[in-house]
matplotlib code that plots the C-alpha trace (Angstrom):
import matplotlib.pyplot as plt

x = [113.5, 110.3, 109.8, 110.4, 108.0, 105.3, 106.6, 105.9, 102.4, 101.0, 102.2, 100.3, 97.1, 97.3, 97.4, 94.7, 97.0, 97.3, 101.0, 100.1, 99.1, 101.8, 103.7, 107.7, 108.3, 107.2, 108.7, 106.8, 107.3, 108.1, 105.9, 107.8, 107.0, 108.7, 111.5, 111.9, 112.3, 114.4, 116.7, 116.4, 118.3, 121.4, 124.8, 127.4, 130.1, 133.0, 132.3, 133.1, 136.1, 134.3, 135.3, 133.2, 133.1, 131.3, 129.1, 128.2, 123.9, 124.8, 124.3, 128.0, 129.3, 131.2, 135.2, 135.6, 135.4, 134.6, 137.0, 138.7, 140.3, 143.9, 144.4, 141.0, 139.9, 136.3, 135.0, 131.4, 128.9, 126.8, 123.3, 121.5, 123.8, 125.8, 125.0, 127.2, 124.3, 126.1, 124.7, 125.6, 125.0, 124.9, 126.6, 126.7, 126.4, 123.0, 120.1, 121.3, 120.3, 121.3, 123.5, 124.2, 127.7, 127.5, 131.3, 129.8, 127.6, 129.9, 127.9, 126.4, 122.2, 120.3, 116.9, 115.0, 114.0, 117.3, 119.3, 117.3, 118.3, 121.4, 121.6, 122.6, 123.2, 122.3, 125.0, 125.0, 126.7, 126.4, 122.6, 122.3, 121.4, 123.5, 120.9, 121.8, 122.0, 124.1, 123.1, 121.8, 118.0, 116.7, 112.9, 112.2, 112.8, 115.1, 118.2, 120.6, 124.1, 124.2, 126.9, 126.4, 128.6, 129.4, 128.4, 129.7, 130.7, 131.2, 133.5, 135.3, 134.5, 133.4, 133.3, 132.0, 130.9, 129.0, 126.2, 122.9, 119.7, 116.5, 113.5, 111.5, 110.9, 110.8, 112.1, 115.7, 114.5, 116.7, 119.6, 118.7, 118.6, 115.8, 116.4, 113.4, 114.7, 116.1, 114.9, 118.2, 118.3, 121.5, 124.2, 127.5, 129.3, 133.0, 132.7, 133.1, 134.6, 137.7, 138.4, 139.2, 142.8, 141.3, 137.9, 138.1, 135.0, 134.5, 130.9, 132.0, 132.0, 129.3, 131.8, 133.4, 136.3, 137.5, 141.0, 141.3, 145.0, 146.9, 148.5, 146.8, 149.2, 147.6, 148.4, 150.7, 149.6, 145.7, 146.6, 145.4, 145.4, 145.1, 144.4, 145.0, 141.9, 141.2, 140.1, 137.0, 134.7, 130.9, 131.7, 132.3, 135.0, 136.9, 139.4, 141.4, 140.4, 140.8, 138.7, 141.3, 143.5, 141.7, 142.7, 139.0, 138.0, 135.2, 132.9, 133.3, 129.8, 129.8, 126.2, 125.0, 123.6, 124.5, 127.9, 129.0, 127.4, 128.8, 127.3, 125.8, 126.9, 124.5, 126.0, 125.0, 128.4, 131.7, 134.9, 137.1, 137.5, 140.8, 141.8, 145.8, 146.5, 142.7, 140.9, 137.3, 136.1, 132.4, 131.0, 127.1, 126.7, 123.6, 123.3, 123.4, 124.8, 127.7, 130.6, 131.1, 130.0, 130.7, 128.6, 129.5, 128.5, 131.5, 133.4, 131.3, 133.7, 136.6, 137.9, 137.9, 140.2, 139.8, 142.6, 142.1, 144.7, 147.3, 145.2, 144.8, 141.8, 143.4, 141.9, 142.3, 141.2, 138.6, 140.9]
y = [70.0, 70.8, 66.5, 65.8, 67.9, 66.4, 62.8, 63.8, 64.7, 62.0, 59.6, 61.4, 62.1, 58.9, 57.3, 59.5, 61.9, 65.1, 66.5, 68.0, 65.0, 62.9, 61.0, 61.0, 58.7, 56.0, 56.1, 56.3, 53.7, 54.8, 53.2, 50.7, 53.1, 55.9, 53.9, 52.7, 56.5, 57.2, 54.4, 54.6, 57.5, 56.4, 56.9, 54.6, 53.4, 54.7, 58.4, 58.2, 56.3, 53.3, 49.9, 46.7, 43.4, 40.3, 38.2, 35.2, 36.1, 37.7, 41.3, 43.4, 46.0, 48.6, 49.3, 53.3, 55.8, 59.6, 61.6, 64.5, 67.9, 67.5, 69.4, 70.0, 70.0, 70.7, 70.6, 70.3, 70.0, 67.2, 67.7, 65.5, 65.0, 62.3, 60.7, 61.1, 63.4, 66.4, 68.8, 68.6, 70.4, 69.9, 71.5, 75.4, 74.9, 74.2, 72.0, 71.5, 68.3, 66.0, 63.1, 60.5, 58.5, 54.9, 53.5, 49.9, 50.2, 48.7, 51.4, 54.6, 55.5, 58.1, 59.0, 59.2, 63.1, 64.2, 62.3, 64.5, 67.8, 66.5, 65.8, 62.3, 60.2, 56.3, 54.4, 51.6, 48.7, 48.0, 49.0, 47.3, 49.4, 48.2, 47.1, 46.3, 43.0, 42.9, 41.6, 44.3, 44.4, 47.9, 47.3, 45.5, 49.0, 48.5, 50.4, 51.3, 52.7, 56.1, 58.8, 62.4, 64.6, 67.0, 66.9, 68.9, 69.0, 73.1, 73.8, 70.0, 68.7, 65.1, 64.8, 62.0, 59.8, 56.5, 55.9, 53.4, 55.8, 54.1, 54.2, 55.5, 59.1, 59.8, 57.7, 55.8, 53.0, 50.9, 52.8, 55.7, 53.4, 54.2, 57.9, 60.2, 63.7, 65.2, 63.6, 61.9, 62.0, 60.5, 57.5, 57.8, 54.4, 53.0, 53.0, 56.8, 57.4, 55.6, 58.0, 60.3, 60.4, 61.2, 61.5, 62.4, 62.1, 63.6, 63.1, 65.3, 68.7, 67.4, 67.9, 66.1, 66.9, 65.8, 66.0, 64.9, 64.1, 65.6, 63.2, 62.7, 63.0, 62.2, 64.2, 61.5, 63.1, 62.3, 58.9, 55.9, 53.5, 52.5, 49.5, 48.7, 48.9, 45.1, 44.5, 42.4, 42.1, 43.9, 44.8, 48.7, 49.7, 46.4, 47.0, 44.3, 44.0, 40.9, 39.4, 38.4, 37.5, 36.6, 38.3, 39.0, 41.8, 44.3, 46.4, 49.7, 51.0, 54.7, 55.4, 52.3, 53.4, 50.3, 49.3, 45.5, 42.8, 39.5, 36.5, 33.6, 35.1, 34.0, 36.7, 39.7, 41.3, 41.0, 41.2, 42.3, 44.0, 45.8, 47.9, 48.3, 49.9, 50.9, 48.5, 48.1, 45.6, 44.9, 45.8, 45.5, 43.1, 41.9, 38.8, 40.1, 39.4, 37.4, 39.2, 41.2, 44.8, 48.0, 51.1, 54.3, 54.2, 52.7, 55.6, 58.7, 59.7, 59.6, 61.2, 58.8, 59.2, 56.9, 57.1, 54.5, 55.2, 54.6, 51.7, 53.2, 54.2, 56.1, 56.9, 60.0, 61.3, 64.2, 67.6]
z = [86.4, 84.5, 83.4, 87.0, 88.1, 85.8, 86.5, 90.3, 89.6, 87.5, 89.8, 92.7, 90.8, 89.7, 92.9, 94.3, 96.6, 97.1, 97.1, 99.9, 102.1, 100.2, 103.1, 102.3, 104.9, 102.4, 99.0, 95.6, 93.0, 89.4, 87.1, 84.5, 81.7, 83.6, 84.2, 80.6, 79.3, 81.4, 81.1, 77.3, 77.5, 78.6, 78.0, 77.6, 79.8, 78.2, 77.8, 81.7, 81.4, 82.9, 81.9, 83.2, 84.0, 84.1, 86.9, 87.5, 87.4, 84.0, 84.5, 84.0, 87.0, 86.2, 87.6, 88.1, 90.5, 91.4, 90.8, 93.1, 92.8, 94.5, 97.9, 98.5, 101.8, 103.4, 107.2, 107.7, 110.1, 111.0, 110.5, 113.2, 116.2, 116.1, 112.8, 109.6, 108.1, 105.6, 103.3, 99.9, 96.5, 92.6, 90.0, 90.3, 94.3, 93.1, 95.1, 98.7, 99.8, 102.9, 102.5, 104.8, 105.2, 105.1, 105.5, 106.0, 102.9, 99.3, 97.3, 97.3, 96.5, 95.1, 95.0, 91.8, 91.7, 93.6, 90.4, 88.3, 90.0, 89.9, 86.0, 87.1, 83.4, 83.6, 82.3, 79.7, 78.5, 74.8, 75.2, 78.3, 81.3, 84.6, 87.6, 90.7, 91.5, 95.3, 98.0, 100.1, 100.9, 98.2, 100.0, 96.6, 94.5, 91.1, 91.0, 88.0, 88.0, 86.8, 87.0, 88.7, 86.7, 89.7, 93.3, 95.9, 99.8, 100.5, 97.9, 97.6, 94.7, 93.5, 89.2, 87.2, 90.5, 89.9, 91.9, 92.2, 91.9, 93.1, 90.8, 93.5, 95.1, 99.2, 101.3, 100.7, 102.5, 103.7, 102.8, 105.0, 108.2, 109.7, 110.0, 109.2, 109.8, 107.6, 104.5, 103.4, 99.7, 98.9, 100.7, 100.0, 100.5, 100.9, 97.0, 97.2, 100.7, 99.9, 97.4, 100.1, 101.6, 105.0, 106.1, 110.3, 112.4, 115.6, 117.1, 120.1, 117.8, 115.3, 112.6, 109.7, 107.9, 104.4, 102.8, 98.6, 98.9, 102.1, 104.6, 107.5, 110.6, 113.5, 117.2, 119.1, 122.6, 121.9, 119.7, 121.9, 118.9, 115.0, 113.1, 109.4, 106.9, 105.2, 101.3, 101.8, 98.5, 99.1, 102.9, 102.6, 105.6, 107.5, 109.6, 111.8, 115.2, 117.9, 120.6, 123.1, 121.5, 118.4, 115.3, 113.3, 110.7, 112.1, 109.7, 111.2, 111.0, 112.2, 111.2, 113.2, 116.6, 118.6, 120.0, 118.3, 116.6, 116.3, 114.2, 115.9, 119.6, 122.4, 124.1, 125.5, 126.6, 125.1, 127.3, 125.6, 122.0, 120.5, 117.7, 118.2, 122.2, 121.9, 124.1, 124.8, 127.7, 128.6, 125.6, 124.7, 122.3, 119.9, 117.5, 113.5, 110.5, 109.0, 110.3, 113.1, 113.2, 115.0, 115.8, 116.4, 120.1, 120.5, 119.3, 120.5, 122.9, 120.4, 117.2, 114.4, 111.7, 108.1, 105.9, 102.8, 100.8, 103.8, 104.7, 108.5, 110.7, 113.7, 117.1, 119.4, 122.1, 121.9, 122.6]

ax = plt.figure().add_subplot(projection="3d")
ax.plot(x, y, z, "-o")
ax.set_aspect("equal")
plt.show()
């Protein structure tokens, strides 16, 4: 904690500030020096179990994922209403911090000093650190893979979880989606989500629940309808959905704080929208991206239910 400290404060002094005027609304660069040494002091791949792979710019990605405790189970509450914002903790329950859940987002961020109070490793490949090169926009920051050896939601564990940190301190920018308060520190992505057997949202209560390994079984009185989950590469959550008639896959965005997006539409409303029985007419509709998108506005009056492993998101009606 001590070098982070110290990092902190010749990177303020040096840019004239005072750490207490310093705005955390914008973040704070690391220098390439400071990046270097930390970087040089990586560990390699396979100490995690990792193994990796190839692409096509050159640079190597890396195929593992966090690990959980069987039949754990942990229900939380939001921390702004009606946005996926959690408290989470190191090692040792150590170093609270807020975390936001991103099922649309491939893969999951860090900021600089929280990596560092969370004795997050860098990872490297034959002396080669692992950048990322995706395509989401980082607000021009460099990010490398590194792995956070324990990190915790109440007392459900996640060990050895691989996540991008962002050589910057303050803001996560654009990973935090435009959400000031709280300071979000950390974005957990489908790349650790999925993980879960069942992750339930209900934005009526403020409250998420997790399950490692149980079955979901979902309440057939309050079940209005389900759709199957879709494997589409660098798209986090896609689930099948159909616009009259019209099979299509959807990211399922429940951070987003719009109702549906749809690519090239000149289109204001949508008639019609369907996930299974669950039907949606008139439907508020903006012009974004390359696939069709939807928000959690859509949803605020339901209970949302993700289960990867089974392939299923479920939807109920608030009890």
């Amino acid at each position: 904690m001590k070098s982070i400290v110290t990092i902190l404060t010749l990177i303020l002094f040096g840019a004239g500030c005072s750490s207490n005027n310093i705005n955390f609304s914008n973040p704070i660069i690391l220098p390439k020096s400071q990046q270097e040494a930390y970087l040089s002091r990586s560990k390699p791949t396979h100490l995690y179990g990792f193994s990796v792979f190839g692409q096509p710019n050159g640079a190597v990605g890396i195929k593992g994922q966090t690990r959980l405790h069987p039949n754990h189970k942990a229900s939380v509450k939001m921390q702004k209403n009606n946005f996926p914002i959690i408290q989470i903790s190191g090692k040792n329950n150590s170093e609270k911090s807020f975390a936001l859940l991103d099922f649309s987002s491939p893969s999951s961020w860090m900021d600089f000093k929280q990596s560092q109070e969370y004795d997050v490793d860098f990872l490297a490949y034959r002396e080669r650190n692992i950048p990322y090169v995706g395509n989401f926009n980082t607000g021009e920051i460099d990010a490398y893979m590194g792995v956070v050896n324990q990190l915790r939601i109440d007392q459900l564990f996640l060990e050895n979880t691989p996540i991008y940190v962002k050589m910057s301190i303050g803001s996560l920018e654009p990973q935090s989606r435009g959400i000031d308060s709280p300071l979000i520190t950390s974005v957990l992505g489908y790349d650790i989500l999925k993980v879960f057997s069942a992750i339930q949202i209900d934005f009526d209560a403020n409250m998420i629940k997790f399950a490692s390994s149980e079955k979901y079984k979902p309440n057939e009185s309050l079940l209005v309808g389900k759709t199957k989950i879709i494997e589409e590469k660098n798209k986090g959550l896609v689930v099948e959905g159909n616009f009259f008639g019209t099979s299509s896959p959807i990211v399922l965005d429940l951070t987003g704080d719009y109702y549906l997006t749809i690519p090239e539409s000149n289109e204001t409303i949508t008639r019609q929208l369907s996930f299974g029985n669950l039907v949606f007419r008139k439907i508020p509709t903006q012009r974004f991206d390359s696939i069709p998108r939807v928000g959690k506005k859509l949803f605020e009056d339901l209970i949302i239910t993700v289960c990867p492993s089974e392939k299923i998101v479920y939807f109920e009606h608030v009890k």
